[in-house]
N, C-alpha and C positions, 0 to 999 in steps of 0.2 A: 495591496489586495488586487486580486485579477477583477478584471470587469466580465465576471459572468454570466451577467443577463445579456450583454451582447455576444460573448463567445457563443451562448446556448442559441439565440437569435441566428446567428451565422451560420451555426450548424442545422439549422431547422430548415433555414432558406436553401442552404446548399443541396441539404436532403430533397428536398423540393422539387427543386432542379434539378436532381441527380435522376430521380423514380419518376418526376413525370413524360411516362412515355404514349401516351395515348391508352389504346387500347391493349396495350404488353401488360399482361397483368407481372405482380410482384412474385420473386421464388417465395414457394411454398415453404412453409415453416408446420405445416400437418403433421410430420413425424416427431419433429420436437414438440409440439404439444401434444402428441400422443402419450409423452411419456414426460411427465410435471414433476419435478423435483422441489422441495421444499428449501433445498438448499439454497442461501445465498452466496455473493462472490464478493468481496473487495479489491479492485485493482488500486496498482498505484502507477505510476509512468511508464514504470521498466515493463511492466507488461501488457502495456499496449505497444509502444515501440519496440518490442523485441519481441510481435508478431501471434499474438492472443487475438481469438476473431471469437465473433460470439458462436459460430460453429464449435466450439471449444470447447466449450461447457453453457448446460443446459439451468436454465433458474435467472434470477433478476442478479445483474450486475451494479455496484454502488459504487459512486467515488464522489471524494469531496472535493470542494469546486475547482480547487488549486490546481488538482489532475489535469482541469481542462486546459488549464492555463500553463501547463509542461508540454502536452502533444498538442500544441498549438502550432500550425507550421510546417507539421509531419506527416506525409501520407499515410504510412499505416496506423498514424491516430487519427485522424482527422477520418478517414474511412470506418473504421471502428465506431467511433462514436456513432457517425451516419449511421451507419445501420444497425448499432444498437438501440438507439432513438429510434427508429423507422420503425422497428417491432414493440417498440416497449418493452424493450429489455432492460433499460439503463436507468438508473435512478441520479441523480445528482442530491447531496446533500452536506451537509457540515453537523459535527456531531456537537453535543452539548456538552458546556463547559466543566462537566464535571467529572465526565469521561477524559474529555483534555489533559486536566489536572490529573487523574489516574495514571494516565501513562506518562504523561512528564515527570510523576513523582515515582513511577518506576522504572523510567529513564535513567535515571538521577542514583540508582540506589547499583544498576548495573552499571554506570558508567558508559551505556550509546547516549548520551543527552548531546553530546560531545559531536556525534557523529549522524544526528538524524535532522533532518530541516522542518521546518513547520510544519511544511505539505507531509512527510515521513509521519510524523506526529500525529497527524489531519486523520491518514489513515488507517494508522492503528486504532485510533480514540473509535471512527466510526467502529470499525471491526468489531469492538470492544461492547459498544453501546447496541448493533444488533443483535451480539452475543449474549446478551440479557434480553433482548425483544425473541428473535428465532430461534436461537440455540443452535443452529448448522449455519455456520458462519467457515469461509474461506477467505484468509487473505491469498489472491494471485502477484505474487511479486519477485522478482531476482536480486532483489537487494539483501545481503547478508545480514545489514544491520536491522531491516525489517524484520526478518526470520528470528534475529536472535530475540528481539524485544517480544515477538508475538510467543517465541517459546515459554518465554520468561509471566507472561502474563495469561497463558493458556489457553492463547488464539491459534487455532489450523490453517496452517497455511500450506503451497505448492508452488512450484518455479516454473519458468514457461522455457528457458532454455539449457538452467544452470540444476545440477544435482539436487543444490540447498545444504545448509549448515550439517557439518556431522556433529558440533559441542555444540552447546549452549555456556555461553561467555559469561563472567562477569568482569567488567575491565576497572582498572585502575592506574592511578598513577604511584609512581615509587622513586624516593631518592639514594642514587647507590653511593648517597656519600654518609651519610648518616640513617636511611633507613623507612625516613616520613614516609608515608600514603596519606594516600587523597584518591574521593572518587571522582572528585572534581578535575581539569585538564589543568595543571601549574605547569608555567614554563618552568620556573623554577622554585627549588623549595623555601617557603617560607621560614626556617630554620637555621639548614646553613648554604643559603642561596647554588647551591647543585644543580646543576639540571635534570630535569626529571622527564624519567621515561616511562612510556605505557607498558601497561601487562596486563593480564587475565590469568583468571584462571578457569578452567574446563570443565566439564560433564559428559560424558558420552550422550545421548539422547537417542528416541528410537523416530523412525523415519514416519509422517503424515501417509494416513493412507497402507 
């Protein structure tokens, strides 16, 4: 587990530090609250390192805590957060376990279980869980395998550098000596010991937005 009462600690002090300038007052943020959007945002790593700024998009940003614990180290996170924190844009949270188990269990049925990490997990499940609290819910991410599980579970999502998925997958495993599947990763088939190799199959899908 990250130590996120002191990452958030660090960034609060940094912020601190960073804004206190005497009498410079702070950039104005008047025209973004002129125009309030109901929408929320879920990031996950890739889009803060691969250069999402809260100028970006307008509404409250959420990630779970792990996030902080990936742009830990990295200027263009480590700045992000500052100044998402500094307006109160950013929320930090961990979603409840029952969201968890939702997307682990639909993980599992597409075969990303394979290929998504806790933190991956972390934030689809929140996505998931405001998706029932607000209903306008964004995951911001470039990870593929993000994209495909939030298509699959009918979360909106958008990429900060990369196009995003044109299928929506579902992957498996297959043995091309005798035929087995599994959605689960085998090196090799429990049958007639083959090695087995990944596959999916496809969906066209239509584009977020």
């Amino acid at each position: 587990m990250y130590d996120s009462p002191s990452m958030v600690s660090l960034i609060v002090s940094k912020t601190n530090s960073l804004f206190s300038c005497g009498d410079v007052p702070l950039p104005s943020r008047e025209k973004a609250h002129q125009q309030k959007t109901d929408k929320v945002f879920v990031l996950d790593a890739s889009a803060v390192y691969n250069g999402i700024h809260t100028f970006n998009v307008e509404g409250l940003k959420f990630v779970p805590e792990c996030v902080l614990g990936e742009v830990r180290g990295m200027f263009l996170g480590e700045a992000f957060v500052e100044e998402a924190l500094l307006y109160d844009e950013l929320k930090i949270s961990m979603p409840e376990e029952k969201f968890l188990a939702k997307v682990k269990g639909a993980a599992k049925e597409t075969g990303d279980v394979q290929e998504l990490s806790d933190c991956d997990i972390a934030v689809l499940s929140l996505a998931l869980q405001l998706l029932h609290q607000v209903k306008k819910v964004v995951i911001i991410t470039d990870d593929y395998d993000i994209q495909n599980l939030a298509k699959h579970l009918g979360i909106p999502y958008r990429g900060v550098h990369w196009k995003g998925i044109s299928h929506k997958r579902i992957y498996k495993w297959v043995c091309s000596g005798c035929g087995f599947e599994s959605k689960v990763k085998l090196k090799n088939c429990p049958e007639c010991g083959t090695e087995m190799t990944r596959t999916f199959q496809r969906q066209k899908i239509r584009r977020n937005g």
